[in-house]
N, C-alpha and C positions, 0 to 999 in steps of 0.2 A: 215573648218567651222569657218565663224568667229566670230561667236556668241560663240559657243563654248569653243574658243581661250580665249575672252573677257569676260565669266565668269568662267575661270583657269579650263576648261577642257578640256584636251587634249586625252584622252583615248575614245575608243570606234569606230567603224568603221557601214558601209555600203556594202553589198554585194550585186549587184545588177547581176541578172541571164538575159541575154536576147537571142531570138533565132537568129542565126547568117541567115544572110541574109537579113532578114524582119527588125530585132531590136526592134522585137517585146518583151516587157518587160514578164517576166515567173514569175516572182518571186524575192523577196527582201529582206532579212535580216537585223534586226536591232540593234545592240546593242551600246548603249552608254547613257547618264543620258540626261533626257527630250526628250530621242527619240520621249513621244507621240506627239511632236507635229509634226512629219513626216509620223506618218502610215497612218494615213486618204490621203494623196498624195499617199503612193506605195500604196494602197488597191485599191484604184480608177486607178491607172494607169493599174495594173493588174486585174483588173476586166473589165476594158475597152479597155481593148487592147491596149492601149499609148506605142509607140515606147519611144526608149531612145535618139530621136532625140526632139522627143513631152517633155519630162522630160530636155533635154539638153538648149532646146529653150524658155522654161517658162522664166517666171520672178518671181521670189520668194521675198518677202519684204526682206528688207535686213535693218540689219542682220537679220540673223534667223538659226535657226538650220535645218530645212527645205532645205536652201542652199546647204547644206551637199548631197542631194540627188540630184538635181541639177550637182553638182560635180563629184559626181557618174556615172552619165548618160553620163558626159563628157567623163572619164574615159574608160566606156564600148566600146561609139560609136566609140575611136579612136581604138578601137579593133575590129571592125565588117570589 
């Protein structure tokens, strides 16, 4: 996250849950300082059914903390 990085925080993570196969997004965990400005993105992705390829392929302003999830998505998909 390089927002994150850029205002000295380094602590705090992204769990991001998706169903294997589809990569379909289940669910999202947050914890870290100014997470809110990423839940309105996982609420919407998991309420809408957004893969973690949908989450991987955005474009998030940058920097942002927001990227973070972005990240994540990348993360998962290379697991699917």
């Amino acid at each position: 996250m390089a927002k994150a990085q850029v205002l000295g925080g380094r602590r705090g993570g992204i769990l991001l849950t998706a169903q294997q196969g589809t990569g379909r997004v289940l669910g999202v965990q947050l914890l870290a300082p100014q997470v809110a400005e990423v839940i309105q993105t996982a609420a919407l992705a998991v309420r809408f059914g957004l893969t973690v390829h949908d989450l991987a392929t955005g474009v998030p302003v940058y920097p942002t903390i927001g990227e973070g999830l972005r990240l994540a998505a990348l993360e998962c998909l290379s697991r699917l």
